[in-house]
C-alpha positions in Angstrom: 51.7 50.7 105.7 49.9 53.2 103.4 50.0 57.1 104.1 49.1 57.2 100.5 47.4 60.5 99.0 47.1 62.3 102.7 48.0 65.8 102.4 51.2 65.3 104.6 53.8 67.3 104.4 56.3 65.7 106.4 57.0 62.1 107.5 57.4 61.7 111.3 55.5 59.3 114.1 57.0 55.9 112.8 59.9 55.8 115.5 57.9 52.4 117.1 56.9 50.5 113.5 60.0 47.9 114.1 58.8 45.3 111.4 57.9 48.1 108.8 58.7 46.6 105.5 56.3 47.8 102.7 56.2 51.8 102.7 54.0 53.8 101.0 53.6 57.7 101.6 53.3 58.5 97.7 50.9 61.1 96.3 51.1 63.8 99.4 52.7 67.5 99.4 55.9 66.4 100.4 58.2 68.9 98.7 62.2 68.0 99.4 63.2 64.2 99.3 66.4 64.2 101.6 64.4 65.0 105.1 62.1 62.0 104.7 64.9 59.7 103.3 67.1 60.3 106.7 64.1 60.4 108.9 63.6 56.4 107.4 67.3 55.9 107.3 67.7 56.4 111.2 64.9 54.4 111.7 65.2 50.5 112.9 63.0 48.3 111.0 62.7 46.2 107.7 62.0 48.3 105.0 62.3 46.8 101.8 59.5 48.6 99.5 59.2 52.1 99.4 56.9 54.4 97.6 57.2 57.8 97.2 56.0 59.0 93.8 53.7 61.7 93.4 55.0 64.1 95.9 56.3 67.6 94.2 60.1 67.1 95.2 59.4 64.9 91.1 60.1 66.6 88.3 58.9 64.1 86.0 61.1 63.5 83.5 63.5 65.8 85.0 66.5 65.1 86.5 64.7 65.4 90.1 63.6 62.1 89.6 66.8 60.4 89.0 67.9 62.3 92.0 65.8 60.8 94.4 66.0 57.6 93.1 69.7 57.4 93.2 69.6 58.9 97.1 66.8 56.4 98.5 68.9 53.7 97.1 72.2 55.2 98.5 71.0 55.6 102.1 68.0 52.7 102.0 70.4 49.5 101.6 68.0 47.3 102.4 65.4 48.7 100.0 64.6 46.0 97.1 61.8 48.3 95.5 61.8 51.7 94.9 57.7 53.1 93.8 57.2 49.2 93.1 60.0 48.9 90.4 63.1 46.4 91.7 66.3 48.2 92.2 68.9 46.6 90.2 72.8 46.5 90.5 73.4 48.8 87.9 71.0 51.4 90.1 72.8 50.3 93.0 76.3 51.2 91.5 74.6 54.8 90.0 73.9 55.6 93.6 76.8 54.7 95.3 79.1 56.7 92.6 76.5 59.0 92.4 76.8 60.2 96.8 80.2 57.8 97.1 78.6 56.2 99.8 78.7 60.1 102.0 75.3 59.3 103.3 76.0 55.9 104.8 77.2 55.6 108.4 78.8 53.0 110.0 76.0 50.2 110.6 74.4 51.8 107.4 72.1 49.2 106.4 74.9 46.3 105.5 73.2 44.2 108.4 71.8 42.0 106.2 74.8 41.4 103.7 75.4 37.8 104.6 72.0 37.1 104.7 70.9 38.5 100.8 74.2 36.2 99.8 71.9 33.1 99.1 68.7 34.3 97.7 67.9 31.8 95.1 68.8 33.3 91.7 65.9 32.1 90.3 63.6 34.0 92.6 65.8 36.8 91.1 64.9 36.2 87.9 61.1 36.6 88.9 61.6 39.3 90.7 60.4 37.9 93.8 63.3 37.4 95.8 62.1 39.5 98.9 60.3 36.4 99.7 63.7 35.5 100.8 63.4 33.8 104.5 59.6 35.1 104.5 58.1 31.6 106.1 60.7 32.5 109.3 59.8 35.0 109.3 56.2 34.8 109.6 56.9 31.7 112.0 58.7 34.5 114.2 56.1 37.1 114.4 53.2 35.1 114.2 50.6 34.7 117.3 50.3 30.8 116.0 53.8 30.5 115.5 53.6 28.2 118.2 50.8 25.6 116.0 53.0 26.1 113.2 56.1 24.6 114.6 54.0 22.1 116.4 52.4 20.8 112.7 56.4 20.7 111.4 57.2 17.8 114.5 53.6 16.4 114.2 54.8 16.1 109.9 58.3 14.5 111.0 56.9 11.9 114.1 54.4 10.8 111.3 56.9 10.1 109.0 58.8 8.1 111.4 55.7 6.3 112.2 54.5 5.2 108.5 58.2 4.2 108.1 58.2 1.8 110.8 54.8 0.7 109.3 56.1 0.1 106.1 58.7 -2.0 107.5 56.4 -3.8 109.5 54.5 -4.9 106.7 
């Protein structure tokens, strides 16, 4: 969801966007970083992109940028880009030294700890890895989800049937 370049001033209005997962309310007059980071942190959906450059809380080149940087990745756990640039570990560890984890309550975003264990390292590497799971998911909120799992039996009752072909001939 873009609120890109809008004027806004304040985030609010996203209380019902459950499978919100790409972010983007850069470029407006937003003027203080923390309100709009805790509005998204007590929110319940899938964020894992965010962008919030451009606003005038930046002080570009200043230490205002590391600031925010190092909050939204404190209180965002599940956040894998921060203004399209992936968050590494040595960002994560800045943060959580950085706010000693203060701004994360109990359920704090470590839902999906177990899950993140097996992202393929490779997919890593590419800087891709939030692709992690994505065909389930898309199987899940899909209106065809129904066709699609359909066409994976159809695939395996074919294979069973050119098998017994193949032996038959």
């Amino acid at each position: 969801m873009s609120l890109y370049s809008n004027k806004i001033t304040e985030l609010s209005g996203l209380e019902n966007l459950h499978h919100l997962n790409v972010f983007s309310f850069g470029k407006n007059l937003i003027k203080e970083f923390r309100a709009p980071i805790d509005y998204l942190k007590r929110l319940k959906n899938k964020l894992e992109v965010l962008k919030m450059a451009e606003n005038p809380f930046i002080k570009v080149g200043g230490s205002g940028d590391q600031d925010y940087k190092l909050f939204t990745i404190n209180a965002l756990q599940n956040l894998k880009y921060l203004d399209y640039e992936l968050i590494n570990a040595q960002q994560r560890e800045a943060a959580k030294q950085k706010y000693n984890d203060e701004d994360l309550d109990k359920d704090g975003g470590h839902e999906n700890k177990e899950e993140n264990k097996d992202v393929d390292l490779e997919l890593v590497a590419a800087k891709i890895d939030s692709t992690h799971k994505l065909i389930e998911r898309i199987q899940d909120e899909s209106e065809d989800a129904g066709k699609l799992k359909i066409l994976a039996k159809y695939n395996d009752s074919w294979s069973l049937f050119e098998q017994a072909v193949d032996e038959q001939t």
